[in-house]
Backbone and ligand atoms as CSV (ligand in chain L), in Angstrom:
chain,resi,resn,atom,element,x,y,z
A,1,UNK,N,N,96.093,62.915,104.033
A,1,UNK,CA,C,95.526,64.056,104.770
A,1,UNK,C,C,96.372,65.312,104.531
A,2,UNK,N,N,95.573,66.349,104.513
A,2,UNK,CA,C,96.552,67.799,104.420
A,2,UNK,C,C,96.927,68.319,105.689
A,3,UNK,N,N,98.563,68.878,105.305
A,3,UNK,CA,C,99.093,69.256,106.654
A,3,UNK,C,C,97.557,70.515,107.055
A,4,UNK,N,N,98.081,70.638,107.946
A,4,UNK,CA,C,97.165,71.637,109.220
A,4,UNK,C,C,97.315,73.039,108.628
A,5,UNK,N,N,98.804,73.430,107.894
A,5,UNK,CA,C,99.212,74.942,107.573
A,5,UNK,C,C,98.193,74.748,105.794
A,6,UNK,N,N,98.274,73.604,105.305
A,6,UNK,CA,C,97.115,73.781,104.022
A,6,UNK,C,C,96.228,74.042,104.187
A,7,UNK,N,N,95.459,73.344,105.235
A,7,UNK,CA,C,94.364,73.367,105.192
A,7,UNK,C,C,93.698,74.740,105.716
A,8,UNK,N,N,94.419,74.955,106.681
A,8,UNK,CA,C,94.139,76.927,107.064
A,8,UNK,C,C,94.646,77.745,105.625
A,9,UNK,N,N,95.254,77.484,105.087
A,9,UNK,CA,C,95.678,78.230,103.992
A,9,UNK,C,C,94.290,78.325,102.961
A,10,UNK,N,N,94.060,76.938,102.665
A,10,UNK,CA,C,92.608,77.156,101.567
A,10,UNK,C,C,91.603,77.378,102.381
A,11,UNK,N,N,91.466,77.213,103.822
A,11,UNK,CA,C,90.257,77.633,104.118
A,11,UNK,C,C,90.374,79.669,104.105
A,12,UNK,N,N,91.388,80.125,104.264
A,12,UNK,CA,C,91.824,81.464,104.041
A,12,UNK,C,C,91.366,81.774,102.668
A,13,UNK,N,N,91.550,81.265,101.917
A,13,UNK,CA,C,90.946,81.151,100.429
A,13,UNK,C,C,89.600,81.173,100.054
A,14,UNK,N,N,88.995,80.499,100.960
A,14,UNK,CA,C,87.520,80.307,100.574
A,14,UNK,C,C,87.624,81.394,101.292
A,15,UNK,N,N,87.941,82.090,102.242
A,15,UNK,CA,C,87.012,83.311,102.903
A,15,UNK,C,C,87.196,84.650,101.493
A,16,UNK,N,N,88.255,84.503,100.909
A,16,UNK,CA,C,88.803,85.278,100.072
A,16,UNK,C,C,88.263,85.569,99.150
A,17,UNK,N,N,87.599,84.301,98.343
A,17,UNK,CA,C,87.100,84.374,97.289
A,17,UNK,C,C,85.428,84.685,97.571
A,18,UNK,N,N,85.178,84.951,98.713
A,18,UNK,CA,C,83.893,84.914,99.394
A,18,UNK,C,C,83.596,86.515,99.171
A,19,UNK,N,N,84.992,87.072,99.849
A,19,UNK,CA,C,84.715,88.672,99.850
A,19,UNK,C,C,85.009,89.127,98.567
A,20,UNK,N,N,85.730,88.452,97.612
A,20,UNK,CA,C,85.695,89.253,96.346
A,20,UNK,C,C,84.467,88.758,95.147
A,21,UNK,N,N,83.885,87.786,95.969
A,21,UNK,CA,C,81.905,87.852,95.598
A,21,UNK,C,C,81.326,88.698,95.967
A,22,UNK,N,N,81.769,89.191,97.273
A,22,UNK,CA,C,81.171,90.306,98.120
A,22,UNK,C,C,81.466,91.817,97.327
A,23,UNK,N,N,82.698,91.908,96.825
A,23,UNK,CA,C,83.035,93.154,96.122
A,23,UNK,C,C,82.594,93.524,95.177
A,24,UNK,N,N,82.183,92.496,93.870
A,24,UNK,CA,C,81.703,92.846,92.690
A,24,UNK,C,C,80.302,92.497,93.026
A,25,UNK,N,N,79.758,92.199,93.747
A,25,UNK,CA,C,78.086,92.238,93.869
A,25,UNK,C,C,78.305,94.072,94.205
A,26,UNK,N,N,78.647,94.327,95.339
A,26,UNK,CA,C,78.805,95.292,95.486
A,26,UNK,C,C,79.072,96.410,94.355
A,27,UNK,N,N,80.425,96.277,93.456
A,27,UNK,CA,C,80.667,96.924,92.145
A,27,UNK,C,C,79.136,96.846,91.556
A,28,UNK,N,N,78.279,95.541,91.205
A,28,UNK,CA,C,77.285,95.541,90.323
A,28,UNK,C,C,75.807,96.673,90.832
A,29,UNK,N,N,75.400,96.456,92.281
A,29,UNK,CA,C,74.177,97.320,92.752
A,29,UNK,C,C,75.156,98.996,92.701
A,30,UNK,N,N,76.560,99.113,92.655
A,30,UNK,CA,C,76.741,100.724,92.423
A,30,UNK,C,C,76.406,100.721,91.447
A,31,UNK,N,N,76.971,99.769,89.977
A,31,UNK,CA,C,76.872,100.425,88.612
A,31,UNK,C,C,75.215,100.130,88.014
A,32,UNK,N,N,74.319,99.550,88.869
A,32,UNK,CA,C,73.040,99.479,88.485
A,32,UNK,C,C,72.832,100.628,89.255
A,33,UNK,N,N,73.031,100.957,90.216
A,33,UNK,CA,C,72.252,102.677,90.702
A,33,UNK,C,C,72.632,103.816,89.575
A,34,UNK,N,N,73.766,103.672,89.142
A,34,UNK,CA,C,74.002,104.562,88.313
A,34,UNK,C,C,73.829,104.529,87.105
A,35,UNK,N,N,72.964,103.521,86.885
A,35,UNK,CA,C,72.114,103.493,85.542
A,35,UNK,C,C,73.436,102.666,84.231
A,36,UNK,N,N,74.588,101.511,84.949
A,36,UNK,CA,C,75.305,100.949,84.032
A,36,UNK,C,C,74.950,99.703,83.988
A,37,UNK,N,N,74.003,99.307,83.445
A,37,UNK,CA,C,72.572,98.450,83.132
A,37,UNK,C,C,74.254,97.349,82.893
A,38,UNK,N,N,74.667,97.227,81.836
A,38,UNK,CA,C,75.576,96.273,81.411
A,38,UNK,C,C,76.901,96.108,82.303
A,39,UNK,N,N,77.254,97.112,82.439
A,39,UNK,CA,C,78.185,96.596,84.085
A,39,UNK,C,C,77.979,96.047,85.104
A,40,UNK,N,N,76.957,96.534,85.652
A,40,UNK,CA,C,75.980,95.598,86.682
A,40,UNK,C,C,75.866,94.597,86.394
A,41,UNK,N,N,75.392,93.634,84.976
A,41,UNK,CA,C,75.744,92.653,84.362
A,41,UNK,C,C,76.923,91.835,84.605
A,42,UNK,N,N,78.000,92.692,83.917
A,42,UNK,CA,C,79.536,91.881,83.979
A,42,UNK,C,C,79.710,91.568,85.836
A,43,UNK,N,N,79.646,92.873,86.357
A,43,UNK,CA,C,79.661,92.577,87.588
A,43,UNK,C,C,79.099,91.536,88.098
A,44,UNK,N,N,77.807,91.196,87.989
A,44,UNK,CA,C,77.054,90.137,88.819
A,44,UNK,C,C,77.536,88.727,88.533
A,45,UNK,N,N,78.073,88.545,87.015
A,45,UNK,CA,C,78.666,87.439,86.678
A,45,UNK,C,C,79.557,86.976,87.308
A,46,UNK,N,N,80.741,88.411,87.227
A,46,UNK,CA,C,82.028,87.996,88.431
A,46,UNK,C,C,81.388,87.632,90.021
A,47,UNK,N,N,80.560,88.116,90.274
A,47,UNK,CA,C,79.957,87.522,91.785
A,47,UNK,C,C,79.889,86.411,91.764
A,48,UNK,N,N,79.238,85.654,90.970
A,48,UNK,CA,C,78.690,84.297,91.048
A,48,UNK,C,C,80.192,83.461,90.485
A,49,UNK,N,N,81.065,84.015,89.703
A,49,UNK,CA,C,81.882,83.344,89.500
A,49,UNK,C,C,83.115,83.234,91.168
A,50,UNK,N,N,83.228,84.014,91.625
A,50,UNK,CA,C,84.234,84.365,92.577
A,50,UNK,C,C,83.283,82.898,94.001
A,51,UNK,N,N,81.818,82.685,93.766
A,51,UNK,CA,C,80.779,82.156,94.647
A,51,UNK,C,C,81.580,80.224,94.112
A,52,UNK,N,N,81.334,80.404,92.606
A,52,UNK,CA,C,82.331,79.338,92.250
A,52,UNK,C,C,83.615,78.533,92.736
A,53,UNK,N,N,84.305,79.896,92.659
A,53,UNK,CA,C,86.097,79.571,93.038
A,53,UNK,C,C,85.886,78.950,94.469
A,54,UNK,N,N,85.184,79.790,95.227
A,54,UNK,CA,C,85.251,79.335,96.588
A,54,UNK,C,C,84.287,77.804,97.018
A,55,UNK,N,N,83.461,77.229,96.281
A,55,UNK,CA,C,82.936,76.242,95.884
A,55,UNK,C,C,83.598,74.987,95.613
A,56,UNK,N,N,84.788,75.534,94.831
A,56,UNK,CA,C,85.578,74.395,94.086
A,56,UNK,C,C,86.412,73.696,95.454
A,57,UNK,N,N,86.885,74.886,95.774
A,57,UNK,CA,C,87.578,74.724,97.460
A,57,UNK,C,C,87.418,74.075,98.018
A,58,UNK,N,N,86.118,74.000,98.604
A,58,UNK,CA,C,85.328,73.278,99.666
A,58,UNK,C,C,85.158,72.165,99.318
A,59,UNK,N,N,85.094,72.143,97.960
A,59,UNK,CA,C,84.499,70.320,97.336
A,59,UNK,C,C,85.981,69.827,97.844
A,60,UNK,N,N,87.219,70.429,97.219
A,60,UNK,CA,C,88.467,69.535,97.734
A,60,UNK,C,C,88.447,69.561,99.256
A,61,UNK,N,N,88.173,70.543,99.573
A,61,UNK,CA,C,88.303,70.010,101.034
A,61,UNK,C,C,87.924,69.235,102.010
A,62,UNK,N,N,86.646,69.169,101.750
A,62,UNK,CA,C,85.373,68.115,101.847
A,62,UNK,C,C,85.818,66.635,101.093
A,63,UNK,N,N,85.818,66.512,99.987
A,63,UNK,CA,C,86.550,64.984,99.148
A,63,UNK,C,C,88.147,64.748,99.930
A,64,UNK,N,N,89.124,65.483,100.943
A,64,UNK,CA,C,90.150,65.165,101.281
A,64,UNK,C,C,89.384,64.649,103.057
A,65,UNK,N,N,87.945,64.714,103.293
A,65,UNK,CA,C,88.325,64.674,104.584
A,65,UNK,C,C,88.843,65.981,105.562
A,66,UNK,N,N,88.811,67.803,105.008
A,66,UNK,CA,C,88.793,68.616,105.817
A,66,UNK,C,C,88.096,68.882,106.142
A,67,UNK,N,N,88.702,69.623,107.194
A,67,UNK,CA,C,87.208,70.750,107.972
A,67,UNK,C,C,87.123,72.132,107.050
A,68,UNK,N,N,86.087,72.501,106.911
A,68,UNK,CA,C,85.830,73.555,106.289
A,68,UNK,C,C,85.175,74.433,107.182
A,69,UNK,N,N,85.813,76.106,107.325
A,69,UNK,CA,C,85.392,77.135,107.884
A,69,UNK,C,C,85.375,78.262,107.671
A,70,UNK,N,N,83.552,78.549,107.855
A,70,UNK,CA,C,83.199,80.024,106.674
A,70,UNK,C,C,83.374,80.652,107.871
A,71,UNK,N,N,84.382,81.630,107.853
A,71,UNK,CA,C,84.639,82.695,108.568
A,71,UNK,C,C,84.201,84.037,108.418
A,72,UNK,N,N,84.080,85.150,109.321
A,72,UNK,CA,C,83.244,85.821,108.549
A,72,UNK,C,C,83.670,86.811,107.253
A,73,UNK,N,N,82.965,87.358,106.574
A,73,UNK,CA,C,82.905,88.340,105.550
A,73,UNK,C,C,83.405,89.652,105.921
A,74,UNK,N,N,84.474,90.047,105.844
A,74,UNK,CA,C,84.826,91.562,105.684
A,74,UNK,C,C,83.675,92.409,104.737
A,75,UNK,N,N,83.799,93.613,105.250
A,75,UNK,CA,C,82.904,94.594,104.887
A,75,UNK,C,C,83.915,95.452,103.574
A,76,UNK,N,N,82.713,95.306,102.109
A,76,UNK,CA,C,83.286,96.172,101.611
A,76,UNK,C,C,82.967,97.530,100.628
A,77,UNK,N,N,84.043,98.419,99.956
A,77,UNK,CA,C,83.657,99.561,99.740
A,77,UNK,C,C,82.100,99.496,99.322
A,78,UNK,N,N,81.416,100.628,98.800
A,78,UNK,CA,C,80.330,100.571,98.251
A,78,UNK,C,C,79.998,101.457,97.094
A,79,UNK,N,N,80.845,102.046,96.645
A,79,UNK,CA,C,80.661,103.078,95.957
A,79,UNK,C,C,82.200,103.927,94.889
A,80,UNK,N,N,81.900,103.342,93.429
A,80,UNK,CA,C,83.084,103.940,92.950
A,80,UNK,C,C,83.032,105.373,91.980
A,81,UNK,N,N,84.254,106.136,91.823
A,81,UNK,CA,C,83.882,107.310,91.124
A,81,UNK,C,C,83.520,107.614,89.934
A,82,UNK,N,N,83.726,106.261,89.126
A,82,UNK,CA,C,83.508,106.069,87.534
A,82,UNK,C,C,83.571,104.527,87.511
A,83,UNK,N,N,83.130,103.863,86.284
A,83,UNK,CA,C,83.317,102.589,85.714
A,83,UNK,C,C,84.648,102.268,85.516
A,84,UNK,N,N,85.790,103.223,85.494
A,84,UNK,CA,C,87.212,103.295,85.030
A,84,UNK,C,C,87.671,102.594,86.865
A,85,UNK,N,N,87.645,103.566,87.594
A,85,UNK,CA,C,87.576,103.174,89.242
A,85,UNK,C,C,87.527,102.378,89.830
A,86,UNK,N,N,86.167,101.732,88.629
A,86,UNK,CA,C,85.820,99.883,89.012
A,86,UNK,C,C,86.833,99.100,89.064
A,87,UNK,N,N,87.042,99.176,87.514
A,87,UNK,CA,C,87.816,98.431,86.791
A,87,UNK,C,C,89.111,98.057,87.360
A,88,UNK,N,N,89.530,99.153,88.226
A,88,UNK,CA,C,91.258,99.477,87.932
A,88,UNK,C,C,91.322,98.898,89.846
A,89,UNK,N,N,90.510,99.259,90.804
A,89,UNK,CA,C,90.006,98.439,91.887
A,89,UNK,C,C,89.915,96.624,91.667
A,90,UNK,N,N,89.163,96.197,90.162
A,90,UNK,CA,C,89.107,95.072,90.232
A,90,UNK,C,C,90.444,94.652,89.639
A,91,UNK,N,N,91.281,94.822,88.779
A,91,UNK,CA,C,92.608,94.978,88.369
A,91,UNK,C,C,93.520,94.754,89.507
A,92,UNK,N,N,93.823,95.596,90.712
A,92,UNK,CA,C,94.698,95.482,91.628
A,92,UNK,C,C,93.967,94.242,92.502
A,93,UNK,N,N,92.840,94.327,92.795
A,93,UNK,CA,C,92.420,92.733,93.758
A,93,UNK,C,C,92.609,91.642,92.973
A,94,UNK,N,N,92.502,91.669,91.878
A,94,UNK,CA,C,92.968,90.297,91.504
A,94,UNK,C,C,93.769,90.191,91.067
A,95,UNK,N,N,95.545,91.188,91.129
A,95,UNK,CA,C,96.700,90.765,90.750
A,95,UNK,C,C,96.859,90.178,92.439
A,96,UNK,N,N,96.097,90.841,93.679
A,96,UNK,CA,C,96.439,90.085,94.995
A,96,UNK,C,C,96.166,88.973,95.078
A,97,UNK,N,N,94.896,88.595,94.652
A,97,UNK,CA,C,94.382,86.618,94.380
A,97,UNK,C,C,95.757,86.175,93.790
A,98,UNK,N,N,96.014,86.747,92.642
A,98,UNK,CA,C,96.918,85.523,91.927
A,98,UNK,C,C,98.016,85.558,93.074
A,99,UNK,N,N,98.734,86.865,93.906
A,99,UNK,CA,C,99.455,86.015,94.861
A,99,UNK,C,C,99.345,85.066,96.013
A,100,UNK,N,N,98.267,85.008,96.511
A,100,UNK,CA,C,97.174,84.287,97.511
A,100,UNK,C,C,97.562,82.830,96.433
A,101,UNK,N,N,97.079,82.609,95.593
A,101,UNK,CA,C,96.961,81.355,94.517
A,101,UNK,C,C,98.690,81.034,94.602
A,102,UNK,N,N,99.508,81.883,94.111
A,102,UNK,CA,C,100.854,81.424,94.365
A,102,UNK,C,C,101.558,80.903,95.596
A,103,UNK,N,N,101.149,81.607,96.337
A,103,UNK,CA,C,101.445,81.268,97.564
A,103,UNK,C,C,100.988,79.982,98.529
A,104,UNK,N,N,99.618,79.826,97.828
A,104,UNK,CA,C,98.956,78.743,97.841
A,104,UNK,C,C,99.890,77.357,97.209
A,105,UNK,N,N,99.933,77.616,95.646
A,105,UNK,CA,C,101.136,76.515,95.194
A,105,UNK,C,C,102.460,76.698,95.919
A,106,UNK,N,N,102.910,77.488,96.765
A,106,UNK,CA,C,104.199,77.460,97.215
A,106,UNK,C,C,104.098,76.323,98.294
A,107,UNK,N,N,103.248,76.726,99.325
A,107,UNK,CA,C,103.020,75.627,100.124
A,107,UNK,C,C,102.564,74.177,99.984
A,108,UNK,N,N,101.692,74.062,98.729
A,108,UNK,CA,C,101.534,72.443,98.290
A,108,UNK,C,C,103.240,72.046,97.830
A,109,UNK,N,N,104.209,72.911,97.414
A,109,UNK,CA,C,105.330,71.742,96.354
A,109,UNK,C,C,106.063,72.028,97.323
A,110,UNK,N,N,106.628,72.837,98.896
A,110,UNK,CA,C,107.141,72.764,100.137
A,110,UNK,C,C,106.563,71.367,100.303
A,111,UNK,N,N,105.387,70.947,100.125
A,111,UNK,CA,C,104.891,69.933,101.083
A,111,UNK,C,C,105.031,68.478,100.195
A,112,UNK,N,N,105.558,69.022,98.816
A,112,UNK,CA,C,105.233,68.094,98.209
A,112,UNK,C,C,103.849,67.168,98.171
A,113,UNK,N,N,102.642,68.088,98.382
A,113,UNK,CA,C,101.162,67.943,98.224
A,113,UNK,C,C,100.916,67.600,96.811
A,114,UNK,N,N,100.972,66.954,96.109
A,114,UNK,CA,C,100.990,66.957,94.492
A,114,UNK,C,C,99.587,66.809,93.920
A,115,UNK,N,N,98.853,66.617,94.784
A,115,UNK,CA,C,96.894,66.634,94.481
A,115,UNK,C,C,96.462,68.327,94.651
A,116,UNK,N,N,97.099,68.324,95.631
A,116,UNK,CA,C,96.475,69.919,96.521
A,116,UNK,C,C,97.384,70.863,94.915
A,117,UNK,N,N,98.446,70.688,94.711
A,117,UNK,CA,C,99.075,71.281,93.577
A,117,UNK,C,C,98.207,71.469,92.277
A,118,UNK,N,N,97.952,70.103,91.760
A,118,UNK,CA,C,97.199,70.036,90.641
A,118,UNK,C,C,95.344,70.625,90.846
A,119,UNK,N,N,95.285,70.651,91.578
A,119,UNK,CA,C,93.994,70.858,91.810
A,119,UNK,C,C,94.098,73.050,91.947
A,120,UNK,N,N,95.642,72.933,92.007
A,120,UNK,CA,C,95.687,74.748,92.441
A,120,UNK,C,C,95.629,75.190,90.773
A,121,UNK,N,N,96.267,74.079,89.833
A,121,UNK,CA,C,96.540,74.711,88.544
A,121,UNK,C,C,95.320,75.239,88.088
A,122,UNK,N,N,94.043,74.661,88.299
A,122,UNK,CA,C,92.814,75.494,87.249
A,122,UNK,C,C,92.918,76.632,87.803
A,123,UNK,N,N,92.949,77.141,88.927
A,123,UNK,CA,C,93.131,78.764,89.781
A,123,UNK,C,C,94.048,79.592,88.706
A,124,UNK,N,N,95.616,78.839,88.888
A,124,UNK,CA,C,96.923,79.572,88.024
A,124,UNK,C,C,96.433,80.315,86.810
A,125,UNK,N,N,95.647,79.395,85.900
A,125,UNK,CA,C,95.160,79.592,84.971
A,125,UNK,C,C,94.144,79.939,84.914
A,126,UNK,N,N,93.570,80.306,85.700
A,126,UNK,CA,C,92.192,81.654,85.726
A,126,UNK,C,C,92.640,82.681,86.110
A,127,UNK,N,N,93.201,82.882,86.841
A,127,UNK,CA,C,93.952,84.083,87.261
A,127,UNK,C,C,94.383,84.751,86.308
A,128,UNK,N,N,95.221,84.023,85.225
A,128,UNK,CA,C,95.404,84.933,83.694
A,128,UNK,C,C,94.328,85.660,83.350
A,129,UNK,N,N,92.936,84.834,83.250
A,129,UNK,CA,C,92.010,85.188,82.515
A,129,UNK,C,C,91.038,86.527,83.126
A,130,UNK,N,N,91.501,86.380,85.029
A,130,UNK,CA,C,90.849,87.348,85.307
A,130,UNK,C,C,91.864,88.807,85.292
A,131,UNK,N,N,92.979,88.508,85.251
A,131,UNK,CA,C,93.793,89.999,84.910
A,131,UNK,C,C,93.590,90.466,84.169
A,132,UNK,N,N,93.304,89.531,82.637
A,132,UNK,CA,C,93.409,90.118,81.145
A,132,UNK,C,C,92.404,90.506,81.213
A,133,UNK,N,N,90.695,89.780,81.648
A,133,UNK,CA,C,89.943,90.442,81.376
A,133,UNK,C,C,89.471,92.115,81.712
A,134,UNK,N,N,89.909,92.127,83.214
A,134,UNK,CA,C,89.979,93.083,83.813
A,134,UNK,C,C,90.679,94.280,82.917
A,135,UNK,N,N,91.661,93.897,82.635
A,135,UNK,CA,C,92.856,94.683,81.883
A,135,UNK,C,C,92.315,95.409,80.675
A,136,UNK,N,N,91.705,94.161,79.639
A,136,UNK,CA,C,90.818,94.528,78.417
A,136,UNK,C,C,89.797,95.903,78.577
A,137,UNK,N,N,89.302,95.706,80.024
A,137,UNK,CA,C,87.842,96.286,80.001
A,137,UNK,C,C,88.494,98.084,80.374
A,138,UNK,N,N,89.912,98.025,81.105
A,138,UNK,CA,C,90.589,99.189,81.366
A,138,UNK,C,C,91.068,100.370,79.561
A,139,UNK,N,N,91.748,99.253,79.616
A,139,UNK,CA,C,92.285,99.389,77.795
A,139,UNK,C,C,91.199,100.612,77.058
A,140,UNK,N,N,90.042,99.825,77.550
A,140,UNK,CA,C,88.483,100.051,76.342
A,140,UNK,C,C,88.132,101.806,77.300
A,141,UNK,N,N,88.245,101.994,78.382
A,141,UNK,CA,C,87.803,102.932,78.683
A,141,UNK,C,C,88.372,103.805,79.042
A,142,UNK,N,N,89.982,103.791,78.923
A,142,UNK,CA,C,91.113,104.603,78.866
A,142,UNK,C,C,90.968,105.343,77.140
A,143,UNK,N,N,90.495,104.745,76.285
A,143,UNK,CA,C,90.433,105.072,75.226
A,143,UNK,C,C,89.456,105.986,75.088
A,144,UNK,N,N,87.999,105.651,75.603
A,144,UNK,CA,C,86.854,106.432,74.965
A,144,UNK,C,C,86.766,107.978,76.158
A,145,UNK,N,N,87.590,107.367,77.173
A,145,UNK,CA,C,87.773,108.626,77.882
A,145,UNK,C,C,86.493,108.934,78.854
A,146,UNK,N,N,86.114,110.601,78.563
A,146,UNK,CA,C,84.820,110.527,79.098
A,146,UNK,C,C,83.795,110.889,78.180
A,147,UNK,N,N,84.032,110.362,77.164
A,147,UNK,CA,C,83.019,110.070,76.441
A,147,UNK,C,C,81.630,109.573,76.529
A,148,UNK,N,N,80.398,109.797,76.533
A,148,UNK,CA,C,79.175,109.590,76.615
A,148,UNK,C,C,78.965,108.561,76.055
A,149,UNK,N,N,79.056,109.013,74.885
A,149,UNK,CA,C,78.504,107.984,73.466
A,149,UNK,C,C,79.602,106.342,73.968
A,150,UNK,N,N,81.352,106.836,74.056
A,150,UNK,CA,C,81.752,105.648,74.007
A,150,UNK,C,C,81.444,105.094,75.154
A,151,UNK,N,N,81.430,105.019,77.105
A,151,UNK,CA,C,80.711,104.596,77.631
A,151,UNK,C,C,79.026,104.019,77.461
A,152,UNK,N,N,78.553,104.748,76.273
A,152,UNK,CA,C,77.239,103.770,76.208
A,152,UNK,C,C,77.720,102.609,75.557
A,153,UNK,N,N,78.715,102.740,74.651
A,153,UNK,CA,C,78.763,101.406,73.560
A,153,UNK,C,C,79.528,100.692,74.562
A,154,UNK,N,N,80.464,100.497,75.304
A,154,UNK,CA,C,81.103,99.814,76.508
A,154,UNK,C,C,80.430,99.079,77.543
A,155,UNK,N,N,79.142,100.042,77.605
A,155,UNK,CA,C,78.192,99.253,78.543
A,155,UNK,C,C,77.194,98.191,77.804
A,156,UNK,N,N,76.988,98.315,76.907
A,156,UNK,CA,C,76.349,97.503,76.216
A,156,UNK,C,C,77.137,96.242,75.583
A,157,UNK,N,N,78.481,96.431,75.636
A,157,UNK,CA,C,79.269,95.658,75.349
A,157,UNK,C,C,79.039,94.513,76.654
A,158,UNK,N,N,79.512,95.094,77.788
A,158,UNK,CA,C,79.485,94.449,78.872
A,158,UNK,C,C,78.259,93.660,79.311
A,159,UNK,N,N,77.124,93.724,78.515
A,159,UNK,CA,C,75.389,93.390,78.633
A,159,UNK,C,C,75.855,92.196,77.951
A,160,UNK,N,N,76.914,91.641,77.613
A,160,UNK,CA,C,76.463,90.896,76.344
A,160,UNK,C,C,77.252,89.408,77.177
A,161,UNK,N,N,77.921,89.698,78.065
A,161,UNK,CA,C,78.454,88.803,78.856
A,161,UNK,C,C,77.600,87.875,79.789
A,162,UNK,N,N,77.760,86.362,79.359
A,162,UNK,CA,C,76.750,85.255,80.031
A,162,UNK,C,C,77.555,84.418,80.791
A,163,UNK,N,N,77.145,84.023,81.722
A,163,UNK,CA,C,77.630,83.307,83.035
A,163,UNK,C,C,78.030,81.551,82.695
A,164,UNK,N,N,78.836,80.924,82.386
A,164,UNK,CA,C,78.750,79.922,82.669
A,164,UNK,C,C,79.694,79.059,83.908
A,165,UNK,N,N,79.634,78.136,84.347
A,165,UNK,CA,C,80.131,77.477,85.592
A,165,UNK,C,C,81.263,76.936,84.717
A,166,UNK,N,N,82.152,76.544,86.017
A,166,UNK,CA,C,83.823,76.467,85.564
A,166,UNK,C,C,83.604,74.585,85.655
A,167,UNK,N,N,84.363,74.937,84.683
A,167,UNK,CA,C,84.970,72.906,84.752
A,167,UNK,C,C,85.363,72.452,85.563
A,168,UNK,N,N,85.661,72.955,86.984
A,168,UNK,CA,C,85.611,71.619,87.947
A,168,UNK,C,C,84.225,71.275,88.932
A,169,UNK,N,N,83.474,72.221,88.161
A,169,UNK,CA,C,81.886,72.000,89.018
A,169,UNK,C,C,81.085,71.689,87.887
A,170,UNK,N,N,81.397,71.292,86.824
A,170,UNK,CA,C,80.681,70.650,85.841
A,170,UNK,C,C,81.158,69.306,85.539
A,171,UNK,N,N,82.189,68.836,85.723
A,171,UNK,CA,C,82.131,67.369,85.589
A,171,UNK,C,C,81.984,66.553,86.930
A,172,UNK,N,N,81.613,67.129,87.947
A,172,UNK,CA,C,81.279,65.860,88.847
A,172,UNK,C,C,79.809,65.108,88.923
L,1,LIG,FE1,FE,88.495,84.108,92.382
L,1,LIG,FE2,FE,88.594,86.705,90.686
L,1,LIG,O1,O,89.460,85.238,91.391
């Protein structure tokens, strides 16, 4: 069984990963009002992926025998000043996940939890993937500036991004 301070800890998690579904849905209906057909895209992907993370959660928590509790949803921004804005918003929230995720492994190897641990590593290692990506997409539009032309080719870049489900909700 998981101590009592884990189990509030990942259920803190699932609320977490709940609102940063909540944020990039949000990011996606701004950059579809503003006509960023392919951001809205990338965006909606990260929604459903962040709908994931918090998914994976619950299955461990649920397969250990916890209680699981959807608490509610914080309210969030709605509106950014550029696609750059987005980006650099989604950049700083998810260097905060990866400490949420660390902090998370701090308390499984305190507890010497060694399931709750291994089960944190696919997180560790997404967390790379969501900085860099984030990071990449900054890189690309620090460059073209405010460029017209290069924001169209950026957004269309971002159109090209397809959703698939993470490996611990595909092999059960
Ligand atoms: Fe669930 Fe974007 O990390």
């Amino acid at each position: 069984m998981l101590s009592q301070k884990l189990q509030d800890a990942l259920n803190a998690q699932v609320n977490a990963e709940m609102w940063s579904a909540y944020l990039y849905l949000s990011m996606s209906v701004d950059a579809s009002l503003k006509g960023y057909k392919g951001m809205a895209n990338w965006f909606a992907i990260q929604f459903r992926e962040e709908q994931d993370h918090a998914q994976i959660l619950i299955n461990y928590l649920l397969s250990r025998n916890c209680a699981v509790k959807l608490a509610p949803i914080a309210e969030v921004k709605t509106s950014w000043k550029s696609p750059l804005a987005a980006f650099e918003d989604t950049l700083t929230h998810e260097k905060k996940v990866t400490a949420m995720i660390d902090n998370l492994c701090r308390i499984a190897a305190e507890e010497q939890d060694f399931a709750t641990a291994n089960m944190l590593r696919w997180f560790v290692d997404e967390q790379i993937e969501e900085e860099e990506n984030a990071q990449d997409i900054i890189d690309s539009l620090e460059k073209v500036d405010d460029s017209k032309l290069g924001l169209y080719m950026i957004d269309k870049e971002l159109a090209q991004r397809v959703y698939s489900a993470p490996a611990p909700l595909t092999k059960e």
